[in-house]
C-alpha positions in Angstrom: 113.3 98.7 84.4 115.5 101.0 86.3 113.2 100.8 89.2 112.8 97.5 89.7 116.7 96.8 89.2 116.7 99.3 92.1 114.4 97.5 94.3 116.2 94.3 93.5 118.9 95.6 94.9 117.2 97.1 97.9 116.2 93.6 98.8 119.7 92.6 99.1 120.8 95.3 101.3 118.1 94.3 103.6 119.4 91.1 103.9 122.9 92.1 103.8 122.2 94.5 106.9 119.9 92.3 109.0 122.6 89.6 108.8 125.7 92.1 109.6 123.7 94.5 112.7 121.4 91.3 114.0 118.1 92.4 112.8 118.3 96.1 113.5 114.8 96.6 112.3 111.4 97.8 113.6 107.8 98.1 112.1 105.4 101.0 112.8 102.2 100.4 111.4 99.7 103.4 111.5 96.2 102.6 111.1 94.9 106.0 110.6 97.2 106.1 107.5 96.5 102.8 106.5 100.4 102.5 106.2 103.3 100.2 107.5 106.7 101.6 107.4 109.8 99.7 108.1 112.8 101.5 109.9 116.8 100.7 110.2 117.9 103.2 113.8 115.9 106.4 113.1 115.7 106.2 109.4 112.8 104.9 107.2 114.0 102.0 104.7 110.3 101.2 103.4 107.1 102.6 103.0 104.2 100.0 102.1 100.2 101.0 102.0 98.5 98.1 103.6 94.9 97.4 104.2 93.9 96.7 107.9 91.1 94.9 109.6 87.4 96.4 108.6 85.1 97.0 112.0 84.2 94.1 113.4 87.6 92.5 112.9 90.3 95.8 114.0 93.6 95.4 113.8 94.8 95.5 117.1 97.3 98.2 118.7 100.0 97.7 121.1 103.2 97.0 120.8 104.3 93.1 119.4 107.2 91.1 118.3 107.0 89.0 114.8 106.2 85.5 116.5 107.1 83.6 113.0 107.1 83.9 109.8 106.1 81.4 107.0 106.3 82.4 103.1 103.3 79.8 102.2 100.6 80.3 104.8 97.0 79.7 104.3 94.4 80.8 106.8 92.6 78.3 109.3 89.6 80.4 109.8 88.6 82.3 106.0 88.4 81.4 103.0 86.0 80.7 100.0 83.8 77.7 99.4 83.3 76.3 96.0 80.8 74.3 94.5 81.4 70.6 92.9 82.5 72.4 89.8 84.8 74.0 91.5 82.7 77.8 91.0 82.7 79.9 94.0 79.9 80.4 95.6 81.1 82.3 98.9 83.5 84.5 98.3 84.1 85.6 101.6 83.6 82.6 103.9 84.5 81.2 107.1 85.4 77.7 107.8 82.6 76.6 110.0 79.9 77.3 106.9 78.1 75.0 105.8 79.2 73.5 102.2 77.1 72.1 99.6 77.1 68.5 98.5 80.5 67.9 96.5 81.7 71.3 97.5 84.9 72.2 99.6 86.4 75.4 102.0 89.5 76.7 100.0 91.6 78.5 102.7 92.9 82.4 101.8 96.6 82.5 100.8 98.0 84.4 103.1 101.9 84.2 101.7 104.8 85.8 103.2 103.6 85.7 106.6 104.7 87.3 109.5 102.5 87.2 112.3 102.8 89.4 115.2 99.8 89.3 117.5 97.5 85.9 118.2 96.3 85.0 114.5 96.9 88.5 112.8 100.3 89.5 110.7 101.3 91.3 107.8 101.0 89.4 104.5 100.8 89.8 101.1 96.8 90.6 99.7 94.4 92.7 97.9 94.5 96.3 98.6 90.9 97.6 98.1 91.9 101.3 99.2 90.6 100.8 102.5 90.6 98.6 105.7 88.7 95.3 104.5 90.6 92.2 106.4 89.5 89.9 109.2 92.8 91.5 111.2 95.7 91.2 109.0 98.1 93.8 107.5 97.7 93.2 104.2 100.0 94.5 101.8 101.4 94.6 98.2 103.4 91.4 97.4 106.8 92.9 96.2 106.7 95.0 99.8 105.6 92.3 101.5 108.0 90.4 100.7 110.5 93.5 101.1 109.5 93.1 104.7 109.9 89.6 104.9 113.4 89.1 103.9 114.3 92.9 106.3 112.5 91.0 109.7 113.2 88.0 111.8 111.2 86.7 114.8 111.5 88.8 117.9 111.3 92.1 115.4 109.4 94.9 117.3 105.9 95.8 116.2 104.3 98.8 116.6 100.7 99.5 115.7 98.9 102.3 116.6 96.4 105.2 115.4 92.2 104.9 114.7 91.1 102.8 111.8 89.3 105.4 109.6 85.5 105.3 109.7 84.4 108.8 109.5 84.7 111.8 107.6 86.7 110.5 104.4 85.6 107.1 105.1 82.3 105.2 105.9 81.9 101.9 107.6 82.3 100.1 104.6 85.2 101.6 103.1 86.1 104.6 101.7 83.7 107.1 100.8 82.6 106.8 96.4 84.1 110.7 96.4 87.2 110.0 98.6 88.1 106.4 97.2 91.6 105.4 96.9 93.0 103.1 94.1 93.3 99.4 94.7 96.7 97.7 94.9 96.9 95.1 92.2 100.9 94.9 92.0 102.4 96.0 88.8 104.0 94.2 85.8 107.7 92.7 86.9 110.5 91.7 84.5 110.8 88.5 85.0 114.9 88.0 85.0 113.8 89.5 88.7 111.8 86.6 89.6 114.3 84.7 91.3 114.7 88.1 94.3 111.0 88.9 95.0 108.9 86.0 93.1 106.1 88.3 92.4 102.6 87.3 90.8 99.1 88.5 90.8 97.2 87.6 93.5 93.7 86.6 93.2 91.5 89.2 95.4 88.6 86.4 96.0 89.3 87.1 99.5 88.6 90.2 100.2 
């Protein structure tokens, strides 16, 4: 209880600052880390893991600016697709697959989004405990939407580091003796709602 009171109250502060300094805020997201962090001058305020783009789809590095920000974004390009009884039966799909007769493509909620380079942003997800999006920075919803309320469009972006492959990870992940713990959110008293609206998030599209 103490700590979410306390995070409550960090979100606040975020907002209070960004409004008083302009936005004095940055993001540094290392890939190598699997890690975003978000920092006020030279001190860290927030420390999220996130989830990055699996090979095939990296996460690109450079340095970007948050081009906009929406908290109810769905993807145009991924998704699911569900039968006419509404069971899935392509978990992870694109939207140009083909879908059976009666069946429909159900975008991926992609909520609290802050995109920063062509189609790929941070946003609230599943976090497997290893790189497994089509580009995004995925990370837990209460951070997410930490980082949300802390950045405005025009906040730098930095992203930089190797995605892990090798060693303590394989192309698919991490390796079964090396695996980290997926991010599923925790439990959230809900007179606390009302600050970071947090819920369980259905990992369909991972």
């Amino acid at each position: 209880m103490r700590t979410l009171r306390a995070f409550s109250i960090l979100l606040l502060s975020l907002a209070s600052v960004s409004a008083q300094d302009g936005n004095p805020f940055r993001v540094e997201i290392d890939l190598q880390q699997q890690t975003a962090f978000l920092i006020h001058g030279r001190g860290l305020v927030l420390e999220s893991p996130i989830s990055s783009g699996r090979y095939g789809h990296l996460t690109q590095t450079g340095s970007f600016k948050v081009l906009e920000k929406e908290v109810n974004h769905y993807s145009s390009i991924y998704g699911k697709i569900v039968d006419a009884n509404g069971k899935t039966v392509v978990t992870d799909a694109d939207v140009d697959m083909k879908v059976p007769r009666g069946g429909k493509f159900i975008p991926a909620p992609m909520r609290y989004f802050m995109r920063f380079h062509e189609a790929d942003g941070m946003h609230a997800g599943y976090l497997p405990g290893y790189p497994a999006s089509h580009g995004c920075v995925r990370m837990p919803e209460q951070l997410a939407i930490a980082f949300f309320r802390a950045l405005d469009v025009g906040t730098p972006v930095t992203v930089f580091g190797r995605t892990p492959r090798t060693n303590e990870y394989s192309p698919y992940g991490l390796a079964p003796n090396r695996r980290m713990q997926p991010w599923f959110g925790r439990p959230v008293d809900p007179r606390f709602q009302p600050q970071y609206d947090p819920r369980y998030l259905d990992p369909w599209w991972r």
